[in-house]
TIMI-2910 file (N, C-alpha, C, CB; in pm, 1 decimal, decimal comma, always signed):
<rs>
+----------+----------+----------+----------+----------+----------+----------+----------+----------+----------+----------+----------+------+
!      n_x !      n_y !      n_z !     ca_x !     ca_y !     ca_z !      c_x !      c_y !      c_z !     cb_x !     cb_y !     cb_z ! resn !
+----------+----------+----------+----------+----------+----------+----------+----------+----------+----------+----------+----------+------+
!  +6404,0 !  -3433,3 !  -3473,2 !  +6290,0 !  -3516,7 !  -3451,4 !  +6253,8 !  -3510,3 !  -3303,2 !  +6317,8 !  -3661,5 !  -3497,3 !  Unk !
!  +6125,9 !  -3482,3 !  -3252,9 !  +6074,8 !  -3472,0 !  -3151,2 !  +6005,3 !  -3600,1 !  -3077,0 !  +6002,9 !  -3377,8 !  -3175,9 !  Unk !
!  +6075,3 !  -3670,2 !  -3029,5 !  +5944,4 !  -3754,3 !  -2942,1 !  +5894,6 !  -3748,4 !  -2832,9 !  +5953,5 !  -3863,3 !  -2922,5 !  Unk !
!  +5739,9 !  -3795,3 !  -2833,3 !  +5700,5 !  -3703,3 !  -2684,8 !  +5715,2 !  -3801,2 !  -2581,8 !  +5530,3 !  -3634,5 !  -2670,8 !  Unk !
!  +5766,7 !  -3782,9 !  -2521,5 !  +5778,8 !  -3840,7 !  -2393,3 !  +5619,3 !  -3814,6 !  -2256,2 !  +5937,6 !  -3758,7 !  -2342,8 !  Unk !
!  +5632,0 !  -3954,2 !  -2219,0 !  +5497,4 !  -3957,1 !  -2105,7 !  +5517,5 !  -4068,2 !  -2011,8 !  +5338,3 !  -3985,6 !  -2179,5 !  Unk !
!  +5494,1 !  -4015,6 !  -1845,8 !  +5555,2 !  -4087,5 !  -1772,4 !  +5457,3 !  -4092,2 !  -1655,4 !  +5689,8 !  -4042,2 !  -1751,2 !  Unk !
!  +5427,5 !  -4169,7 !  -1626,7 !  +5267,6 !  -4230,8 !  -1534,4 !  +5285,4 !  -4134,3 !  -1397,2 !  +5268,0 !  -4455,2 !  -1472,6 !  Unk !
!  +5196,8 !  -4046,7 !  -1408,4 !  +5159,3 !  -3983,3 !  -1234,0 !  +5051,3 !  -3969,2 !  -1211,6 !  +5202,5 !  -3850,0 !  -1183,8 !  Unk !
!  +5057,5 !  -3931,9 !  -1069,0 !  +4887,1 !  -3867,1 !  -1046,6 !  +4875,4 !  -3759,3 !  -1035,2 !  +4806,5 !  -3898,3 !   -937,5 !  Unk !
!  +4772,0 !  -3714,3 !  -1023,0 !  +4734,9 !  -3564,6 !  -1079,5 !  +4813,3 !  -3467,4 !  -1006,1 !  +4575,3 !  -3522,2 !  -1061,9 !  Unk !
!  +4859,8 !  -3470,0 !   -868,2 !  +4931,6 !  -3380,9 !   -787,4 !  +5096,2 !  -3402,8 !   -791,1 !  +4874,9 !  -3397,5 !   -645,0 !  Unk !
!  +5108,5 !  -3508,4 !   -828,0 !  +5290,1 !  -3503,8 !   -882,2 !  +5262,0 !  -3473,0 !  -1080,2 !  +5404,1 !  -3736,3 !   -839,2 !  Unk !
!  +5166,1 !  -3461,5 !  -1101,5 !  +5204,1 !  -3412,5 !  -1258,2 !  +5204,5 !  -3232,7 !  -1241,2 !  +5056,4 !  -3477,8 !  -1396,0 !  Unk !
!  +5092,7 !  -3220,9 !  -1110,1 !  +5078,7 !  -3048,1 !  -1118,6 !  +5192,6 !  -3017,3 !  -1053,9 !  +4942,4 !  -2966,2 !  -1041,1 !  Unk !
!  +5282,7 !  -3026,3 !  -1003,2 !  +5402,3 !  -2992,9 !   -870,0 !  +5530,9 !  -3042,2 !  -1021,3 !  +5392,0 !  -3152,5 !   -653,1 !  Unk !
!  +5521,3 !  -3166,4 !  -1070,4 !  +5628,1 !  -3169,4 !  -1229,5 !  +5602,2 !  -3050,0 !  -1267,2 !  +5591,4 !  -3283,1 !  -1373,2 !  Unk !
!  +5437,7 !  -3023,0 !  -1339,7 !  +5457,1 !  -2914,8 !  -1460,3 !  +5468,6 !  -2765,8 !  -1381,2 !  +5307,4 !  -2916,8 !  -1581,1 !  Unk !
!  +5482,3 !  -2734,0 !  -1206,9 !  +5512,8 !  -2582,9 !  -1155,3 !  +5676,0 !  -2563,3 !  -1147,0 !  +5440,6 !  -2555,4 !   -990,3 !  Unk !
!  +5744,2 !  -2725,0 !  -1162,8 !  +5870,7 !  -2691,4 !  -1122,8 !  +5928,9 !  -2701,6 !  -1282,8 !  +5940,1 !  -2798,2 !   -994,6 !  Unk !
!  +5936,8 !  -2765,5 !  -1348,8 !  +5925,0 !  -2739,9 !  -1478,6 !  +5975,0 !  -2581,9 !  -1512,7 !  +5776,7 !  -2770,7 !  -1515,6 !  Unk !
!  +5800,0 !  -2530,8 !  -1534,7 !  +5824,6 !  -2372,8 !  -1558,3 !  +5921,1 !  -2291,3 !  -1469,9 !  +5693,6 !  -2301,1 !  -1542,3 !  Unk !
!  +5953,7 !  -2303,2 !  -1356,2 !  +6016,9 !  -2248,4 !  -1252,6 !  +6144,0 !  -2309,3 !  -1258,8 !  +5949,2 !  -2263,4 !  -1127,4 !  Unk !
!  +6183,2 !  -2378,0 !  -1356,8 !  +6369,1 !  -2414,2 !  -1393,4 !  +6324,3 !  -2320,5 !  -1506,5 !  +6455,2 !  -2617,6 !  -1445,2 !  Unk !
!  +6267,3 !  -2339,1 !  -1567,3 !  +6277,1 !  -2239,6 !  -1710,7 !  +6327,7 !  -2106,2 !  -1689,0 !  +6131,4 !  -2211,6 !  -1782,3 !  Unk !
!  +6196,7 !  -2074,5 !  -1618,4 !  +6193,6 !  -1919,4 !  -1605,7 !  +6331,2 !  -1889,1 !  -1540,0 !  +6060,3 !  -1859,0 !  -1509,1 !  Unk !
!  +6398,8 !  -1951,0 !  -1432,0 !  +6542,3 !  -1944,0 !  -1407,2 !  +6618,7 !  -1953,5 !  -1504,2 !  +6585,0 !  -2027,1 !  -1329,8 !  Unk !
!  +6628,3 !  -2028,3 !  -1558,5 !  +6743,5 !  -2058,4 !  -1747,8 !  +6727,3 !  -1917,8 !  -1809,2 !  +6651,8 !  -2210,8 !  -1913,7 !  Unk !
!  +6577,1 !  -1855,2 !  -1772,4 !  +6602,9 !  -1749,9 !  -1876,6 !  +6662,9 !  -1652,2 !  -1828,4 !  +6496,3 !  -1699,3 !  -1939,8 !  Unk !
!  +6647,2 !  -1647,6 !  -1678,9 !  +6625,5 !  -1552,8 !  -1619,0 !  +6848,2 !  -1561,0 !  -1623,2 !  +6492,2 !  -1571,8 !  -1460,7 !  Unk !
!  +6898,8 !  -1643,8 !  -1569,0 !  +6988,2 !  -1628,8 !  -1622,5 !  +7054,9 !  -1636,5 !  -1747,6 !  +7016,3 !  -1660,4 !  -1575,3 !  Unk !
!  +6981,5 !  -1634,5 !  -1844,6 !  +7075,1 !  -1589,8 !  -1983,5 !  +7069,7 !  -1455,4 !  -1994,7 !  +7025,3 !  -1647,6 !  -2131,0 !  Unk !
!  +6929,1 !  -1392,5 !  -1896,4 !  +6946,5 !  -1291,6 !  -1952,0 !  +7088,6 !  -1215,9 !  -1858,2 !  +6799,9 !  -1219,7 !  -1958,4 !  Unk !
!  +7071,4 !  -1232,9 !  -1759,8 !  +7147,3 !  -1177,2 !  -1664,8 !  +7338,6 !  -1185,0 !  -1708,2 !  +7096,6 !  -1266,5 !  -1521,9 !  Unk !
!  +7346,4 !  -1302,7 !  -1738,1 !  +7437,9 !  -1353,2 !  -1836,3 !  +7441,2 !  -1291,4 !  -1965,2 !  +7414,8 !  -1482,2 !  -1856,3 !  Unk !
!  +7402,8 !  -1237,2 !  -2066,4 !  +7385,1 !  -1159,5 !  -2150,6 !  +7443,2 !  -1000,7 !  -2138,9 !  +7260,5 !  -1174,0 !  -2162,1 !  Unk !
!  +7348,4 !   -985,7 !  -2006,2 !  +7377,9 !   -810,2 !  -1944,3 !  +7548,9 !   -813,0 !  -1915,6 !  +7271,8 !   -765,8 !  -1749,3 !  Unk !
!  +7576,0 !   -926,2 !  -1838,5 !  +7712,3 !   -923,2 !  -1790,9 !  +7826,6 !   -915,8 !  -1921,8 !  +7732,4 !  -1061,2 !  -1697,0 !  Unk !
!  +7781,8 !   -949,5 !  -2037,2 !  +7876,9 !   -992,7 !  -2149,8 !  +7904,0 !   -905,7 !  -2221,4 !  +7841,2 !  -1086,3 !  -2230,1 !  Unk !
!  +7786,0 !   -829,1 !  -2251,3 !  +7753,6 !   -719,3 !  -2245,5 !  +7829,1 !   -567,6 !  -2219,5 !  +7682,8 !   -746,4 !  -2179,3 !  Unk !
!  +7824,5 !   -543,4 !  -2070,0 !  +7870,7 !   -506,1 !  -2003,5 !  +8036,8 !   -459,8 !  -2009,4 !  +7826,3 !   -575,7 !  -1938,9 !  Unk !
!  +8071,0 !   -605,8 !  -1981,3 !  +8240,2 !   -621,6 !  -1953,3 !  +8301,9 !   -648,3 !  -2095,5 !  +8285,6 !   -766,4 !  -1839,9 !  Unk !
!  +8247,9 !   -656,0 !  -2212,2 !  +8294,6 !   -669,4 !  -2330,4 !  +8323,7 !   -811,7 !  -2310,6 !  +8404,9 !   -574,5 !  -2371,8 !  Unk !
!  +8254,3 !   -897,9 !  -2250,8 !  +8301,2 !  -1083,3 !  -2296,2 !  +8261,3 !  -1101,7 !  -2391,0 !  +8251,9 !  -1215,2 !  -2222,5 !  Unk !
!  +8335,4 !  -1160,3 !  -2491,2 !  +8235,3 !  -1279,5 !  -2599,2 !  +8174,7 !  -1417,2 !  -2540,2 !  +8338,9 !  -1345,2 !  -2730,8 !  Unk !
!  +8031,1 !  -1383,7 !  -2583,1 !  +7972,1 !  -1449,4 !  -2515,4 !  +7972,8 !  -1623,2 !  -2605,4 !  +7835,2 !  -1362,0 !  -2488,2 !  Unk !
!  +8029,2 !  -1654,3 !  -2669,7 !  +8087,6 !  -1750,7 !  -2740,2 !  +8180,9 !  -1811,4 !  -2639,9 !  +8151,7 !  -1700,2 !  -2866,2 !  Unk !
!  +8289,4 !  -1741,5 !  -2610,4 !  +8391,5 !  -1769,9 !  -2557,4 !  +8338,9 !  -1786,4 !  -2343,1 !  +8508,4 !  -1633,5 !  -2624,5 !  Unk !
!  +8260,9 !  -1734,1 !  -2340,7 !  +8177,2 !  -1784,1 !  -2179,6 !  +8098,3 !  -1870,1 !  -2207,0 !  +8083,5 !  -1678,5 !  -2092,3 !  Unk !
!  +8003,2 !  -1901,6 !  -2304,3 !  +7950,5 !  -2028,7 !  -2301,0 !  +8035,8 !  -2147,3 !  -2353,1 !  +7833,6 !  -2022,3 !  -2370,6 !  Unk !
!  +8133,9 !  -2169,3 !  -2413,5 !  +8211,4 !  -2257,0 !  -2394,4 !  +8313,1 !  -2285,4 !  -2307,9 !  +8241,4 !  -2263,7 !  -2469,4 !  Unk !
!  +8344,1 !  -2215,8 !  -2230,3 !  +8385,4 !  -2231,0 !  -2080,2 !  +8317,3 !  -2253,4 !  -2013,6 !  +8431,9 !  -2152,0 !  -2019,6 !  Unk !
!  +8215,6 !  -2171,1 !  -1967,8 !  +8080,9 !  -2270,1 !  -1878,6 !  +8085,8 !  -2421,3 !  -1923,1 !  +7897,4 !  -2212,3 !  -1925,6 !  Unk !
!  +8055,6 !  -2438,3 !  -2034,6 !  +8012,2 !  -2564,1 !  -2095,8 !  +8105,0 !  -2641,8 !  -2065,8 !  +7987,0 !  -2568,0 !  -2234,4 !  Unk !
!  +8236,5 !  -2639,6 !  -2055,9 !  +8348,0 !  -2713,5 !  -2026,3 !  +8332,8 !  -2775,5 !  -1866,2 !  +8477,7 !  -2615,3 !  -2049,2 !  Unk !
!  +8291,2 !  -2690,9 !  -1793,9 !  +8271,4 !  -2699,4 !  -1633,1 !  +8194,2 !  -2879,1 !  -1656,3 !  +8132,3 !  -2532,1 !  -1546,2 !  Unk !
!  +8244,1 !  -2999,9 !  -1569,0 !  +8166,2 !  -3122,5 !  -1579,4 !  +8128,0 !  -3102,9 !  -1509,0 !  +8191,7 !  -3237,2 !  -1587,3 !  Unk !
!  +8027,1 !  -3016,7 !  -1407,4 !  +7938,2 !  -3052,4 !  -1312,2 !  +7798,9 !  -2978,6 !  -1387,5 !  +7988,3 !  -2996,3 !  -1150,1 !  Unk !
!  +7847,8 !  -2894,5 !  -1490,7 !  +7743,5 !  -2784,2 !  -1526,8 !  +7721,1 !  -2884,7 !  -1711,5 !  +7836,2 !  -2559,8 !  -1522,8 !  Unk !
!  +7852,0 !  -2882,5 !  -1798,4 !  +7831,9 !  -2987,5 !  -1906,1 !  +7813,9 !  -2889,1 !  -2032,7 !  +7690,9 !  -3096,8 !  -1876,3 !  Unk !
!  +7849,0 !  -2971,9 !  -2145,3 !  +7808,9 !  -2851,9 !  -2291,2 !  +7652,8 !  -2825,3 !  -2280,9 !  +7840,7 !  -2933,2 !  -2482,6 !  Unk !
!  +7582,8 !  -2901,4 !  -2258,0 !  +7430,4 !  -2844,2 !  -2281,2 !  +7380,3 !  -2765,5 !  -2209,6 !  +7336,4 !  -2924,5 !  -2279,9 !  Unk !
!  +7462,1 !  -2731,7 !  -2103,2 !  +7394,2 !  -2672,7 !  -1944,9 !  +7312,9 !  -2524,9 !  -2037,8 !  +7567,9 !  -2607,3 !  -1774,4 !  Unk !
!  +7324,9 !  -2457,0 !  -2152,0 !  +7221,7 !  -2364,7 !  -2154,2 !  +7185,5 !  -2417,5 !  -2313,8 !  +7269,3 !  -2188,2 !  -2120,4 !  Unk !
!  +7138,4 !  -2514,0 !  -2292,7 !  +7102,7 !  -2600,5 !  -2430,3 !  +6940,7 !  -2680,9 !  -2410,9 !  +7244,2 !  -2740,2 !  -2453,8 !  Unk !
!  +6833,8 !  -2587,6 !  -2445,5 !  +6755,2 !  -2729,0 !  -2438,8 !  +6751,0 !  -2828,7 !  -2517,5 !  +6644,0 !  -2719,3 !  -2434,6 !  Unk !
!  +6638,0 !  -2976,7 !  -2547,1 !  +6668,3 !  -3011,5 !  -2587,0 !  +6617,6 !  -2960,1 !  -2756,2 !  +6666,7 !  -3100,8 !  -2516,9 !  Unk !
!  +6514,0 !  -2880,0 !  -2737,1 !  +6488,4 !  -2846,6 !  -2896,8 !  +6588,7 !  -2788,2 !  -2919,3 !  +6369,7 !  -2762,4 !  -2947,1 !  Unk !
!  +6646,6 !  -2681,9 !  -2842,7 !  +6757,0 !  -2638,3 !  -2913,5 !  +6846,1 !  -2688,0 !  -2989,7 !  +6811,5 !  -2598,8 !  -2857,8 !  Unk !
!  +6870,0 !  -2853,1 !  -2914,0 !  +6998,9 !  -2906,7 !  -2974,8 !  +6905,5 !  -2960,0 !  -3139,8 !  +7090,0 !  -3065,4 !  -2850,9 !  Unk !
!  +6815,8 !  -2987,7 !  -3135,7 !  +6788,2 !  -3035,6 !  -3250,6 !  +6741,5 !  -2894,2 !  -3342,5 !  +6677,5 !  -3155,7 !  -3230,4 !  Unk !
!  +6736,8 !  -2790,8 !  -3334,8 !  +6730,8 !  -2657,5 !  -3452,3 !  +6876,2 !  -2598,5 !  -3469,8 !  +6622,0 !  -2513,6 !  -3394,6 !  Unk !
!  +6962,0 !  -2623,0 !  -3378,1 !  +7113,8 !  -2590,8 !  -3387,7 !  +7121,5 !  -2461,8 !  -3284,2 !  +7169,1 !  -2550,3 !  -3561,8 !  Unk !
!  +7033,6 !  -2415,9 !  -3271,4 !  +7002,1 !  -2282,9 !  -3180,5 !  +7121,6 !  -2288,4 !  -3045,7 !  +6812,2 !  -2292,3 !  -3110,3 !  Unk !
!  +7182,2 !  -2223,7 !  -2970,5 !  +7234,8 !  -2217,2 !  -2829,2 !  +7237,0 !  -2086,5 !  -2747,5 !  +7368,0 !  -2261,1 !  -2833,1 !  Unk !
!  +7295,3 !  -2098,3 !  -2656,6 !  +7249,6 !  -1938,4 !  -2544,7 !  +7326,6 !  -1862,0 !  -2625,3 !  +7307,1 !  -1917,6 !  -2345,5 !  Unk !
!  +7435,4 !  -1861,1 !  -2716,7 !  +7492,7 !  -1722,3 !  -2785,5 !  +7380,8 !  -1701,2 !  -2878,0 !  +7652,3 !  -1730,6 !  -2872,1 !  Unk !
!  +7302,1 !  -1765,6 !  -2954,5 !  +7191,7 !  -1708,7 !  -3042,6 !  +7079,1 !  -1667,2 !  -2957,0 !  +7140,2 !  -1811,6 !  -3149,6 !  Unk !
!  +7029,2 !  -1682,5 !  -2810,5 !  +6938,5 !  -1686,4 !  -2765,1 !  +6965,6 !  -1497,6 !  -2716,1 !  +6923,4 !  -1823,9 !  -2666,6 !  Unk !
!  +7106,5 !  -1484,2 !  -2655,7 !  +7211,6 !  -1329,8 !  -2604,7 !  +7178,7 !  -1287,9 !  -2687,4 !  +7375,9 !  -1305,5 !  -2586,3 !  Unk !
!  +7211,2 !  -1367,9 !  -2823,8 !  +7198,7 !  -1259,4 !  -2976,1 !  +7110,3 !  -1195,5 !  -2956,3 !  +7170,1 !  -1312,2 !  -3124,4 !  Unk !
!  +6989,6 !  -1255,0 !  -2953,1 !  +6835,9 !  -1205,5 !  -2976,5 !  +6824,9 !  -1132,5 !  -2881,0 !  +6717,1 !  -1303,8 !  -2979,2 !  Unk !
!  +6816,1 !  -1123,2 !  -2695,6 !  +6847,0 !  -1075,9 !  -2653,9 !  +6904,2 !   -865,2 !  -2625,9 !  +6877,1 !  -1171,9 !  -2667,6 !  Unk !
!  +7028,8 !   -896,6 !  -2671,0 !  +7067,5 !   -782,6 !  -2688,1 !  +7036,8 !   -738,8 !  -2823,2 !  +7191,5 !   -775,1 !  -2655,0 !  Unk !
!  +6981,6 !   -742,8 !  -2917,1 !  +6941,5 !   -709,8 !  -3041,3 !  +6828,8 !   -657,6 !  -2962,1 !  +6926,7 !   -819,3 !  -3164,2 !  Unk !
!  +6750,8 !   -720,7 !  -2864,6 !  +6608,0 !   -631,1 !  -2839,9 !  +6614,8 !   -537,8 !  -2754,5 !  +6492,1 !   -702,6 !  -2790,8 !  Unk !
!  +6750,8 !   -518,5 !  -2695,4 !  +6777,5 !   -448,3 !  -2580,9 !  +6783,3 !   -327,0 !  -2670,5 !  +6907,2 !   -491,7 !  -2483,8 !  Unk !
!  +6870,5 !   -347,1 !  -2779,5 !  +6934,5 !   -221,9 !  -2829,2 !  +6857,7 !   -149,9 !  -2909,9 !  +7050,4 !   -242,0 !  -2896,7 !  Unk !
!  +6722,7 !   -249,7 !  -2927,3 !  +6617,5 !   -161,1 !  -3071,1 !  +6529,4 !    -51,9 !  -2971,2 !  +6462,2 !   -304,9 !  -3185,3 !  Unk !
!  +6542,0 !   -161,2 !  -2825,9 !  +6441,0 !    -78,1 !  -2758,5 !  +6495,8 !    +63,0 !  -2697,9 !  +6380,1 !   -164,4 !  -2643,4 !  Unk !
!  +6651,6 !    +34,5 !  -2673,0 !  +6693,4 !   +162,5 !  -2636,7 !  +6686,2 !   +286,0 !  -2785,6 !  +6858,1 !   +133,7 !  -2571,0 !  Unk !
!  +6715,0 !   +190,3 !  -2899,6 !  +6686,1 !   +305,4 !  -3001,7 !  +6570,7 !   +389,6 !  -3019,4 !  +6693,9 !   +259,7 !  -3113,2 !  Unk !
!  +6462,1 !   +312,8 !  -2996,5 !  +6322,7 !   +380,1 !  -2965,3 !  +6261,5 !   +459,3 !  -2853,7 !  +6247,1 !   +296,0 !  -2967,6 !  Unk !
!  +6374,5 !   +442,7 !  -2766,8 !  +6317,7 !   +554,6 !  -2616,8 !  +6370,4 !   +714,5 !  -2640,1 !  +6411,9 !   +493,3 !  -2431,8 !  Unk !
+----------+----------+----------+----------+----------+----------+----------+----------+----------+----------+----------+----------+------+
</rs>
């Protein structure tokens, strides 16, 4: 269940919210992917690094969890999944 949340600003702290916003995102992704490559890479299960990350209390289980995620069941090992599944179709096609 989604509720939308709305929280009183003015127009230049809602535009500077919604640039930093996208600009944590695009970082989250930017490290899963990077995180992905590494798991990748070195043969980690990436199961077994996101629940160690997740263990870290300064970082927490959700640290690569949004919140829709938590409500579709989705997490960064299904997100890697997808991920390297596109890595590998695309290398099949070059």
């Amino acid at each position: 269940m989604n509720l939308t949340r709305a929280c009183a600003a003015n127009v230049w702290s809602a535009e500077v919210a919604k640039l930093i916003a996208n600009a944590f995102l695009a970082q989250r992704i930017s490290s899963v992917n990077a995180l992905s490559a590494i798991c990748e890479a070195s043969g980690a299960d990436i199961d077994h690094v996101s629940k160690a990350v997740g263990a870290d209390p300064g970082l927490g289980m959700y640290i690569f969890k949004s919140e829709a995620d938590t409500d579709s069941g989705a997490d960064m090992s299904t997100h890697i999944n997808v991920q390297n599944n596109r890595r590998k179709s695309t290398a099949r096609t070059r």
